[in-house]
N, C-alpha and C positions, 0 to 999 in steps of 0.2 A: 797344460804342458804344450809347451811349443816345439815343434825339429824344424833343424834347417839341413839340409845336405849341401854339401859344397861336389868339388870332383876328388877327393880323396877323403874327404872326414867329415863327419856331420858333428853338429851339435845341437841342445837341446835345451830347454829352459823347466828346471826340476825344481819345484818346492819356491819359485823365486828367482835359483840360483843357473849361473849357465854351466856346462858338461858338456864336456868335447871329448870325441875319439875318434881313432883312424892313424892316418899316415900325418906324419908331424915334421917335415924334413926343414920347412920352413916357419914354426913355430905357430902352426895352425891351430893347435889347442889351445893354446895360450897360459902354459903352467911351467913357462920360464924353462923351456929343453926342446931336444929335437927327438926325444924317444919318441917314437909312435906306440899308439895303447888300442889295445882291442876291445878294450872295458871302458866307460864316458868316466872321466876323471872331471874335480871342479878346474873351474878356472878361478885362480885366486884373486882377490879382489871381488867378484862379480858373485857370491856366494848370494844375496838378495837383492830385490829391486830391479829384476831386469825385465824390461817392458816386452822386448822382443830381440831375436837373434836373427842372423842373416850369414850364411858358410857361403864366401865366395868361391876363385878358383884354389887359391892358398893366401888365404886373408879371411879372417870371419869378423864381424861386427855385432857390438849390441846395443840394444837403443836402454840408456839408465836416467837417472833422474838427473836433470842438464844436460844433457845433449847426448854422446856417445864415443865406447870406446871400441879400439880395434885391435887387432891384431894380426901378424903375419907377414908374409909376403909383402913388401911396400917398393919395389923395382918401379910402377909404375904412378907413384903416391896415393895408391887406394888406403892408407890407415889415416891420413887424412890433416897430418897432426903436420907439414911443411917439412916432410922429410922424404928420403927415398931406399933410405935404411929399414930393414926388415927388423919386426920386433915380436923377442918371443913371450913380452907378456902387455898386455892392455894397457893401451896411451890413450889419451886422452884426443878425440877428433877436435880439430879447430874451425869453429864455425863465426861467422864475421855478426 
């Protein structure tokens, strides 16, 4: 098992799969909503195979097999995908 804490919600890499909780205003968890959960919900899609997680400030990342997806907060293009649109479930990072 892996955690990562960000500044509002951590996540965590369970059995494989990644689990998010906390404050969710900007789709931090990454389970398509902006409820925040007090309890680590999965993130769908990311249920196996995840190498490693990483909670930014409101964007979290995980590293999977081919490169990596993100989520969240993207105002500054931290999900990495050539966008600056926040997203509330895992996109895929573009890497050259």
């Amino acid at each position: 098992m892996a955690v990562s804490a960000g500044s509002d919600h951590t996540c965590a890499i369970v059995n494989g799969g990644a689990q998010c909780w906390g404050f969710n205003r900007d789709g931090e968890l990454g389970n398509n909503t902006t409820t925040d959960s007090l309890v680590p919900i999965r993130v769908p899609g990311l249920t196996t195979g995840i190498a490693a997680v990483a909670a930014g400030y409101s964007h979290t990342c995980a590293v999977v097999s081919g490169g990596a997806q993100c989520w969240g907060a993207n105002v500054n293009g931290q999900l990495g995908n050539n966008s600056t649109t926040n997203s509330l479930v895992p996109v895929q990072a573009l890497f050259p």
